[in-house]
C-alpha positions as a Markdown table, in Angstrom:
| # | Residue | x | y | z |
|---|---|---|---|---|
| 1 | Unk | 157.8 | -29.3 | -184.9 |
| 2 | Unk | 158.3 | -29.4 | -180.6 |
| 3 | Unk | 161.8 | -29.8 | -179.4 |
| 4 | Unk | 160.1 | -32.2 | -176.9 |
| 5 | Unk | 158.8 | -34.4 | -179.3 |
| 6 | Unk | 163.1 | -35.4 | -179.2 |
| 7 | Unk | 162.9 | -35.8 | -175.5 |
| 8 | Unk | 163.3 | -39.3 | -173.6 |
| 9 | Unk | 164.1 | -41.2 | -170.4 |
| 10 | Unk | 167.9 | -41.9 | -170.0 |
| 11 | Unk | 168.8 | -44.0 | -166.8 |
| 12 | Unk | 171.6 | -42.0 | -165.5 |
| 13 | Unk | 174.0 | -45.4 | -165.1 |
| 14 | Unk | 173.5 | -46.2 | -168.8 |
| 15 | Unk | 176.0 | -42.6 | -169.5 |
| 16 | Unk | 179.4 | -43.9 | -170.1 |
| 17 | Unk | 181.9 | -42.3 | -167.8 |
| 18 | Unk | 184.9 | -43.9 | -169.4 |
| 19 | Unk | 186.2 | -46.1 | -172.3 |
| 20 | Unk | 186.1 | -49.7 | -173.0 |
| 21 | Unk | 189.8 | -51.3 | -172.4 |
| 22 | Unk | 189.4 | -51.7 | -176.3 |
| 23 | Unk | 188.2 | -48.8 | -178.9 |
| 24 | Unk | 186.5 | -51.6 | -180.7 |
| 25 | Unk | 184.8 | -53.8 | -177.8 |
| 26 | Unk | 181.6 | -51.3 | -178.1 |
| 27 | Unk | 178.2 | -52.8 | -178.8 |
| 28 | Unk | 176.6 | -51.3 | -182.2 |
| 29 | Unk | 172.9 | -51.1 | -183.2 |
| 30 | Unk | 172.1 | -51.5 | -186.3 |
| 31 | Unk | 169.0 | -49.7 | -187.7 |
| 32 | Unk | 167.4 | -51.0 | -191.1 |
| 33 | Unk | 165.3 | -48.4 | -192.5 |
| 34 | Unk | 164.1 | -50.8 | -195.0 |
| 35 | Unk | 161.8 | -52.9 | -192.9 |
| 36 | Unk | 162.7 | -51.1 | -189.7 |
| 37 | Unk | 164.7 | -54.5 | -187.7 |
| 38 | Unk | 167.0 | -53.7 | -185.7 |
| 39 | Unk | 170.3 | -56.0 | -185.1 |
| 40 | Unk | 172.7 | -56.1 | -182.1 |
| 41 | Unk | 176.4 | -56.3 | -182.9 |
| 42 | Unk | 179.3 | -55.5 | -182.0 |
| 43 | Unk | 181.8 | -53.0 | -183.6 |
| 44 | Unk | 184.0 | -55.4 | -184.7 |
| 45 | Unk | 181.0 | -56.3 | -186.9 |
| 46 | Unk | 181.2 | -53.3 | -188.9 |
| 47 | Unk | 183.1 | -54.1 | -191.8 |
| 48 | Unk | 180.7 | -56.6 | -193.1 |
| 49 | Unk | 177.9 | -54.1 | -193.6 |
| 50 | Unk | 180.5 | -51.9 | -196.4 |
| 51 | Unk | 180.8 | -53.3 | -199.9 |
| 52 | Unk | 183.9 | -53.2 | -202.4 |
| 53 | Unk | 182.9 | -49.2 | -203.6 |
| 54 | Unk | 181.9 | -47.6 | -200.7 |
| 55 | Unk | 183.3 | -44.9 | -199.4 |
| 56 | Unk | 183.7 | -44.6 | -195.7 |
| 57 | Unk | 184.1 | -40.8 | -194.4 |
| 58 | Unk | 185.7 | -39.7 | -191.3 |
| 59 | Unk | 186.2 | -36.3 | -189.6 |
| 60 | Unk | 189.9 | -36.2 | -189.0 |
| 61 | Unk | 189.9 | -32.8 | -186.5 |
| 62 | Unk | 192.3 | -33.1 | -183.4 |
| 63 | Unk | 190.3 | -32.2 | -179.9 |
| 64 | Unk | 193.0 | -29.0 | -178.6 |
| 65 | Unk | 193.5 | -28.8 | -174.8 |
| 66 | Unk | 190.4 | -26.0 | -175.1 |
| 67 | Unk | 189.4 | -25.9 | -171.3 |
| 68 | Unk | 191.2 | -23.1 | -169.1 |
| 69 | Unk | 190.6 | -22.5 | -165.3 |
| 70 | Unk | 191.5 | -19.1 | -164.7 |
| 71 | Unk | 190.7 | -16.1 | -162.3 |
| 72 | Unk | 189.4 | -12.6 | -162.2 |
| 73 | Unk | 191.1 | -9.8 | -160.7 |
| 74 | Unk | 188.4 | -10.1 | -158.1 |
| 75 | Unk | 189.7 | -13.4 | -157.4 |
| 76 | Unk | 187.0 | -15.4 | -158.6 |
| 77 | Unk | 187.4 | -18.2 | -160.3 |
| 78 | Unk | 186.6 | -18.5 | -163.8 |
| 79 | Unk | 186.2 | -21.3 | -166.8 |
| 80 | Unk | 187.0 | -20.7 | -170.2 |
| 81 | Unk | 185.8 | -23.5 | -173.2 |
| 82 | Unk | 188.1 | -22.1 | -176.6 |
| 83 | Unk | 185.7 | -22.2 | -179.3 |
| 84 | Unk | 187.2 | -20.2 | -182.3 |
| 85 | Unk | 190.2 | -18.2 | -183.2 |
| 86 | Unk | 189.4 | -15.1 | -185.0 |
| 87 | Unk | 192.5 | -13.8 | -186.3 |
| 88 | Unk | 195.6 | -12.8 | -184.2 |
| 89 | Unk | 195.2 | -13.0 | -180.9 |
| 90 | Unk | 191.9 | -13.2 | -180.7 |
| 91 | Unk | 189.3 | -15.8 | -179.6 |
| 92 | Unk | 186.0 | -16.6 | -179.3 |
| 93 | Unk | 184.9 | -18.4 | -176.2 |
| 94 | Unk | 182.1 | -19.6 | -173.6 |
| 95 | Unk | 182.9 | -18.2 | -170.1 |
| 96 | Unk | 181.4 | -19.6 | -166.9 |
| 97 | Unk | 179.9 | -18.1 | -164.9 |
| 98 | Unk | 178.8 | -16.0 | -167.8 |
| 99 | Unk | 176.4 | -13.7 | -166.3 |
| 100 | Unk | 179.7 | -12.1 | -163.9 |
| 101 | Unk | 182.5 | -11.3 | -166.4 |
| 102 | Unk | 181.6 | -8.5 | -168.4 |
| 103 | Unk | 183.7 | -7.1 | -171.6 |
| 104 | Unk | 186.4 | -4.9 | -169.7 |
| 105 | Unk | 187.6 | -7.7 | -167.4 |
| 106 | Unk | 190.9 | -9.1 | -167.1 |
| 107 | Unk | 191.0 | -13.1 | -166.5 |
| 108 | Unk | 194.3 | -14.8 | -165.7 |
| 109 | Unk | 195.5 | -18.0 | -166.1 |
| 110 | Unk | 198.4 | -19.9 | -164.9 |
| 111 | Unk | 200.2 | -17.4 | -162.1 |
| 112 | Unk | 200.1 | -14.8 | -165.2 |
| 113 | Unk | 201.6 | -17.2 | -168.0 |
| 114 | Unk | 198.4 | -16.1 | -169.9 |
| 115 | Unk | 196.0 | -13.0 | -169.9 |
| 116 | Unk | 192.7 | -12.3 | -171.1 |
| 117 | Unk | 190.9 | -9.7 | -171.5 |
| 118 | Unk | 187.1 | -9.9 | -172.6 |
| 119 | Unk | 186.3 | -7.8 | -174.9 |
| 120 | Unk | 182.6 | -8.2 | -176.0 |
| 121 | Unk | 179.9 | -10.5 | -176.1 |
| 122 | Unk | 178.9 | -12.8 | -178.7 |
| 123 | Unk | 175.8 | -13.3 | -180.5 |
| 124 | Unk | 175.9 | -16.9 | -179.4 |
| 125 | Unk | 176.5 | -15.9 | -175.7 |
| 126 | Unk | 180.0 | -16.4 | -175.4 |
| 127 | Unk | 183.0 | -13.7 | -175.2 |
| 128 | Unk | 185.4 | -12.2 | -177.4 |
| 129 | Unk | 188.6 | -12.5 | -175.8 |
| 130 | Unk | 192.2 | -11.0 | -176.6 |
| 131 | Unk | 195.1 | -12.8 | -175.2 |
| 132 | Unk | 198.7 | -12.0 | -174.3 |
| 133 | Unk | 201.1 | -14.2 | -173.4 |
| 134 | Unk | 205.0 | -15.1 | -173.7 |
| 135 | Unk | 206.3 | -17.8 | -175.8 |
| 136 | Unk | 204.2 | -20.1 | -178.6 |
| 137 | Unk | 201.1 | -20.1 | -177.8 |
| 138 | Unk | 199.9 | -23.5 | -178.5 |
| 139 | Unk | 202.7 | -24.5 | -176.0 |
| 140 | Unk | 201.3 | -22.3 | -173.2 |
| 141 | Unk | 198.2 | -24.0 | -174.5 |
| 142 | Unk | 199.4 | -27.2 | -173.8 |
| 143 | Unk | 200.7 | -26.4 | -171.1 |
| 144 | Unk | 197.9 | -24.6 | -169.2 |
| 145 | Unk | 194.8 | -26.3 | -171.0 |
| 146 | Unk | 192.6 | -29.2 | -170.1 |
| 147 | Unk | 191.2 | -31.9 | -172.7 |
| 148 | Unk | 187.2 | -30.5 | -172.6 |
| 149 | Unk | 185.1 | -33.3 | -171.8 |
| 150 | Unk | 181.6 | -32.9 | -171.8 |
| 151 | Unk | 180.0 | -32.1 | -168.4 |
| 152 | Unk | 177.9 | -35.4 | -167.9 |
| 153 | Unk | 181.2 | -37.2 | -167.8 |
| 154 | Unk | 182.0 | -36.9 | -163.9 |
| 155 | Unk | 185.1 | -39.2 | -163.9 |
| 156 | Unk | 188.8 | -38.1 | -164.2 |
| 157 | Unk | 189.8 | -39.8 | -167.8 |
| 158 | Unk | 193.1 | -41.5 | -167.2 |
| 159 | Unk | 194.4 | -41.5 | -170.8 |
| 160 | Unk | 193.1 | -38.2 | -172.8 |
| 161 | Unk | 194.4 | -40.0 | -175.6 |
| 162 | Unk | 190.9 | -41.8 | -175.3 |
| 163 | Unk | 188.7 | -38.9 | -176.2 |
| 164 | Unk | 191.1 | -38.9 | -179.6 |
| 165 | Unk | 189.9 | -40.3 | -182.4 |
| 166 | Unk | 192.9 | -42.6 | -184.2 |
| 167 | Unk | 193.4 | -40.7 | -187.1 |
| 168 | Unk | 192.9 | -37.3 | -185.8 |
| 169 | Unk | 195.0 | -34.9 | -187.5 |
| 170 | Unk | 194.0 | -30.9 | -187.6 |
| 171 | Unk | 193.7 | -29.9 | -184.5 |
| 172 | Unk | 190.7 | -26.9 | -183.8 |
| 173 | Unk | 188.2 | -28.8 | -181.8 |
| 174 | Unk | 186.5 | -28.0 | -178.6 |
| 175 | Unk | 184.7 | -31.4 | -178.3 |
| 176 | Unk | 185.5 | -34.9 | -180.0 |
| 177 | Unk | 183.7 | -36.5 | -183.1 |
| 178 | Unk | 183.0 | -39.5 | -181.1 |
| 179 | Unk | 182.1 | -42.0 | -183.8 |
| 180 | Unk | 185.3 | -42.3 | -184.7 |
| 181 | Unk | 186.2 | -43.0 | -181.3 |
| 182 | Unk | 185.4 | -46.3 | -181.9 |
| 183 | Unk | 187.7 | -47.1 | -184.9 |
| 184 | Unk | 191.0 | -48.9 | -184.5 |
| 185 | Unk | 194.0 | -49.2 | -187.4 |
| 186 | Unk | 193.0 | -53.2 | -187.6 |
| 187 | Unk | 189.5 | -52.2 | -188.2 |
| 188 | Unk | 190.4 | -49.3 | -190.7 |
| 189 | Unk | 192.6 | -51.8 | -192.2 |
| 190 | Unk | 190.2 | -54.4 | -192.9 |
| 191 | Unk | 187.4 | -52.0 | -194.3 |
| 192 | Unk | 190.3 | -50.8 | -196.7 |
| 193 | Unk | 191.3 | -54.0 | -197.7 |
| 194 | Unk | 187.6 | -55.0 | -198.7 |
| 195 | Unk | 187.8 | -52.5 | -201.8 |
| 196 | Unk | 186.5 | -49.6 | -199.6 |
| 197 | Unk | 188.1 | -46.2 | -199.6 |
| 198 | Unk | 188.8 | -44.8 | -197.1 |
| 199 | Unk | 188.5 | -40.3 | -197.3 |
| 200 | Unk | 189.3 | -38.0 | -194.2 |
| 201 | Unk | 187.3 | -34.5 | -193.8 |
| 202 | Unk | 187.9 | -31.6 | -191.8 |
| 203 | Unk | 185.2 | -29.8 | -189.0 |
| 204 | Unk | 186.0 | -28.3 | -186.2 |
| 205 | Unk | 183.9 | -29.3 | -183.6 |
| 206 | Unk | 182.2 | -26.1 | -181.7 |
| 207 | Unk | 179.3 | -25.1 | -180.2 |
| 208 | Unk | 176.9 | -25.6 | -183.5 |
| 209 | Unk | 177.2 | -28.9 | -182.2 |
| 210 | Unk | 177.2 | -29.4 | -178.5 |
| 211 | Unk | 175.1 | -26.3 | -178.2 |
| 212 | Unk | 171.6 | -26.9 | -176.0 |
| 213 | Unk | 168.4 | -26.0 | -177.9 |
| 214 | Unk | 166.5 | -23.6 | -175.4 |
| 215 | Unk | 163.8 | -22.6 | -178.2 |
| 216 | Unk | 160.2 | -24.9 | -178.1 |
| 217 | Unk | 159.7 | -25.4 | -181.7 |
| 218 | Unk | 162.7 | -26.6 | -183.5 |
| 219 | Unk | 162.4 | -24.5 | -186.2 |
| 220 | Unk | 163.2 | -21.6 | -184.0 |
| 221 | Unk | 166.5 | -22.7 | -183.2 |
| 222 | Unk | 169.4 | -21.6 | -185.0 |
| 223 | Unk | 172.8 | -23.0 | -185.4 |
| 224 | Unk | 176.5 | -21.4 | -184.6 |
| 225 | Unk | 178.7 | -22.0 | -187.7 |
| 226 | Unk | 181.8 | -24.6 | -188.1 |
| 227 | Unk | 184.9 | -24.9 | -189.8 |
| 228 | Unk | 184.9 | -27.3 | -192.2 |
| 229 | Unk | 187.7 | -28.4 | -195.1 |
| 230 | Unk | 186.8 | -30.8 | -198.1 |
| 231 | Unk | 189.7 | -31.4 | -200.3 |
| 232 | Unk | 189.9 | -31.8 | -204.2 |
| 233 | Unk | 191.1 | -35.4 | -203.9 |
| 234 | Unk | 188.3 | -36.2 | -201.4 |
| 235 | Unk | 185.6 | -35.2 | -203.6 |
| 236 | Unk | 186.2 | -36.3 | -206.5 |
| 237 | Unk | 186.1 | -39.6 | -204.5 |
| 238 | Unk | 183.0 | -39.1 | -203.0 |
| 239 | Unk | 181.3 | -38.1 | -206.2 |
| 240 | Unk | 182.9 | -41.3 | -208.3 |
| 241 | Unk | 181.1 | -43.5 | -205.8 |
| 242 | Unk | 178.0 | -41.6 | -206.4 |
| 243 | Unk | 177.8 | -41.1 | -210.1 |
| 244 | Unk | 178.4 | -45.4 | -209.9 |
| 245 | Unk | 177.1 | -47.9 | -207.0 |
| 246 | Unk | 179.4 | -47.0 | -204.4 |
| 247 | Unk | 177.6 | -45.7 | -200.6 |
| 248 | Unk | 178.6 | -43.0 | -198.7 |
| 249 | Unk | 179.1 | -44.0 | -195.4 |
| 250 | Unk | 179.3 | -41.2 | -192.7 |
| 251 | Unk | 181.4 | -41.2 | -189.5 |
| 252 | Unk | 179.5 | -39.2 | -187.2 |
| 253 | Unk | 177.2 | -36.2 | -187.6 |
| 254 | Unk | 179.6 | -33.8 | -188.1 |
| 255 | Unk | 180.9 | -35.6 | -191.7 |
| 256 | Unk | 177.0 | -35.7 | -192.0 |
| 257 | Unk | 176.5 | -32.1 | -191.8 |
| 258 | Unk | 179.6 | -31.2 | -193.8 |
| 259 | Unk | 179.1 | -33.6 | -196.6 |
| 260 | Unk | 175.2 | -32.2 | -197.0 |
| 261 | Unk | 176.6 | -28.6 | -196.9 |
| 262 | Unk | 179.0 | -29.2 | -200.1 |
| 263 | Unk | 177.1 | -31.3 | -201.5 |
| 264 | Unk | 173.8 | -29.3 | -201.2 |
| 265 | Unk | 173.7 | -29.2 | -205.1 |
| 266 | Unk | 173.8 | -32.8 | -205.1 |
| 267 | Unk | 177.5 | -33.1 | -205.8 |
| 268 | Unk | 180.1 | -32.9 | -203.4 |
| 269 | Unk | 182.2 | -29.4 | -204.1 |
| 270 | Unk | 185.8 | -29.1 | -202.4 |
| 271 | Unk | 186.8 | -26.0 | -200.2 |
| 272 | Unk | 186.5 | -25.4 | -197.2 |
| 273 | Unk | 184.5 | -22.6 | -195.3 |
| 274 | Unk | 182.0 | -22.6 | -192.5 |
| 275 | Unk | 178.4 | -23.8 | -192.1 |
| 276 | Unk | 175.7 | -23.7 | -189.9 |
| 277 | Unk | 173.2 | -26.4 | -191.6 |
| 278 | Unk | 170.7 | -27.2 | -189.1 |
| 279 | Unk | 169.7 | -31.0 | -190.3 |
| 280 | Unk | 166.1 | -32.1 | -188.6 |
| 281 | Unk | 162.4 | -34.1 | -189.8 |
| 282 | Unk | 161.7 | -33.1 | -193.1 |
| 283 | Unk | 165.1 | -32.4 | -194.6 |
| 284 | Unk | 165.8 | -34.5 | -197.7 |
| 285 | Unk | 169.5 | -35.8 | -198.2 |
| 286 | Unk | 171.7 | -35.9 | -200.6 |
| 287 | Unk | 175.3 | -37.0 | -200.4 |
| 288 | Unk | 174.9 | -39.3 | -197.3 |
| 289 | Unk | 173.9 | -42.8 | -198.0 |
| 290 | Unk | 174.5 | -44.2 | -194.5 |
| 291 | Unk | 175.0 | -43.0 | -191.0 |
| 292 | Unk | 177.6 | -44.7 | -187.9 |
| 293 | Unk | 177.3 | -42.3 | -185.0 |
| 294 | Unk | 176.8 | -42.2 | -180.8 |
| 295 | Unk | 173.9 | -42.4 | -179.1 |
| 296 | Unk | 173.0 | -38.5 | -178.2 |
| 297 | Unk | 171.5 | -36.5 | -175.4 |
| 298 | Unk | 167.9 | -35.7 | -175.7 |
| 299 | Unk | 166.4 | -32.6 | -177.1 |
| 300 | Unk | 169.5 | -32.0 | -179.2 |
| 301 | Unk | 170.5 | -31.1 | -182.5 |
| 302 | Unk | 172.3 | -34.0 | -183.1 |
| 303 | Unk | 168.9 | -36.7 | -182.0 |
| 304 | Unk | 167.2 | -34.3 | -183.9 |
| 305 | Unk | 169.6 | -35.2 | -187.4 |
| 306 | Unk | 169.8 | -39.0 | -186.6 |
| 307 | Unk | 165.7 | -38.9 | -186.3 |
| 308 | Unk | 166.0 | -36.9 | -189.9 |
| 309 | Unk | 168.0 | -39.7 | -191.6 |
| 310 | Unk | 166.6 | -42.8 | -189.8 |
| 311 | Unk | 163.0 | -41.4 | -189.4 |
| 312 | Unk | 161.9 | -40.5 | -185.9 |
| 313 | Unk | 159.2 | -43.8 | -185.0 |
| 314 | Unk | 162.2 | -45.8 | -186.1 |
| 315 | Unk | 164.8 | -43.6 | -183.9 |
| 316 | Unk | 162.4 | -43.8 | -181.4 |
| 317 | Unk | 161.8 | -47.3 | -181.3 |
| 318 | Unk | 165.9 | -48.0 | -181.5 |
| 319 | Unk | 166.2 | -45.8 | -178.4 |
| 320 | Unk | 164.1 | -47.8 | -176.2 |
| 321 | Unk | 165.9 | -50.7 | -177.2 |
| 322 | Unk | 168.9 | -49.7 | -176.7 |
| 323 | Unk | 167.8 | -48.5 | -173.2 |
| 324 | Unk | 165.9 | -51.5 | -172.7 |
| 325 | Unk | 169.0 | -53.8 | -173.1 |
| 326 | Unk | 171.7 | -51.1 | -171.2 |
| 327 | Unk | 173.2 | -49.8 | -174.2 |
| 328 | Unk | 176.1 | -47.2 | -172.8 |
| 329 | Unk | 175.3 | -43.6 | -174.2 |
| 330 | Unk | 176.8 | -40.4 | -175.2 |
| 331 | Unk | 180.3 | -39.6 | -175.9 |
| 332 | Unk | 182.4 | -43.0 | -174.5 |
| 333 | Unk | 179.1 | -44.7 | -175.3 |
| 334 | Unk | 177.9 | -47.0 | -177.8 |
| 335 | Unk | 177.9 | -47.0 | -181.4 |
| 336 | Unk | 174.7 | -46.8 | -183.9 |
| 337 | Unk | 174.8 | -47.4 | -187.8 |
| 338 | Unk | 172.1 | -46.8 | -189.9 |
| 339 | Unk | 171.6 | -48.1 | -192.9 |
């Protein structure tokens, strides 16, 4: 399968820069696979599409301030996007601009408050980096670090708060789930109060999932693994709705992809560990009965598993539309469900 045939014409306007005022004021589209209609709604909407037995799955990982601006001892300036810690003090990161700092180099951030030095290259194209510093490190981290919005967002966010979901909790991302962006505590409220539980999973977000795909056929490309965490009390959940009538109802694709890794057997195993499942055309599910996520950039991974579960005419067709009547897209953008 081409990577182009997941390629498409985005107005540039129609990327959302910023936030609603309100979490919950987005627009969702919602994509019947049975029949193929599409309906225009709004999130507030959402709650009436989940029935008393569903289970509604979220991805409760806290973005960290992952985005350093640093300098070589040249004096060069340098970026570095945390993607990984491996153990001690050592991470694995993207550096910009990648083709200059070579393993041997010292980077410094912060008038010295933290050091780097790069150590090797990564199969993925990043850096292996050891760091020294004084103090606790998340606090230097906090301190030094910038939330990492993604690079089509131009604008200064205001409240970083924003690119948070509500219930985020483990902190380890590089990049936000953003269809739990949308959620508030009323909404989260209401769904739970309608008989639906509600069951919080862990991934990391990292560059498996922002990561471009720079191969032509899609089979070609391959994924860079993700922390993930399933509890015991989770899955037993999960699988209780399954073995009865209950829907599993997935916030975002990175519950997708970590639901269809544990549950690759066709039930959902607890534990945590790390996966690179590459979900496009042709895959068959298993765990995950319906999909809320973000409109996504084309050619990417995460088109490419939205096009798997919907079906890519339908996909296709709920692109245009959503183009066609100015839909906001990508991270701050609108919502999507599909059912």
């Amino acid at each position: 399968m081409r990577v182009d045939e997941f390629d498409y014409y985005l107005p540039p306007e129609l990327i959302a820069q910023h936030p609603l005022p309100r979490r919950d004021d987005s627009r969702l589209l919602v994509v019947h696979r049975a029949g193929g209609r599409l309906e225009h709604r709004s999130f507030h909407d959402l709650p009436r599409y989940l029935l008393p037995g569903d289970v509604l799955v979220i991805n409760d990982t806290k973005v960290r301030p992952a985005r350093l601006w640093g300098l070589r001892r040249t004096g060069g300036k340098v970026e570095v996007l945390l993607l990984n810690p491996l153990g001690g003090n050592y991470w694995e990161a993207l550096v910009r601009p990648g083709r200059r700092v070579r393993p041997g180099e010292y980077l410094e951030f912060g008038d010295g408050l933290l050091r780097a030095h790069v150590l090797e290259r990564t199969s993925s194209g990043g850096r292996k980096l050891a760091f020294e510093w004084e103090g606790d490190f998340a606090e230097v981290l906090e301190r030094l670090g910038e939330m990492p919005l993604p690079p089509y967002i131009k604008e200064p966010l205001q409240d970083t708060g924003r690119y948070q979901t509500i219930y985020a909790r483990e902190e380890g991302s590089a990049a936000a789930p953003t269809a739990g962006l949308h959620f508030t505590a009323e909404i989260l409220a209401q769904i739970q109060r309608q008989g639906v539980k509600v069951v919080p999973i862990t991934l990391h977000v990292g560059l498996g999932t922002f990561r471009p795909v720079q191969t032509d056929l899609v089979e070609e490309h391959s994924m860079h693994a993700e922390y993930y965490s399933v509890s015991e009390d989770g899955a037993k959940i999960i699988n209780q709705a399954k073995e009865g009538s209950g829907r599993i109802f997935a916030v975002g694709t990175t519950v997708a992809r970590t639901l269809e890794t544990v549950g690759a057997k066709g039930r959902v195993e607890p534990g945590s560990g790390w996966t690179d499942i590459f979900i496009y055309p042709g895959y068959t599910w298993k765990v995950v009965d319906c999909l809320l996520t973000n409109f996504h950039l084309p050619r990417s991974t995460l088109l490419m598993l939205v096009s798997s579960f919907g079906g890519l005419e339908l996909m296709r067709k709920a692109y245009q539309e959503a183009i066609r009547l100015r839909y906001r897209f990508f991270s701050f953008g609108d919502a999507c469900l599909i059912l």
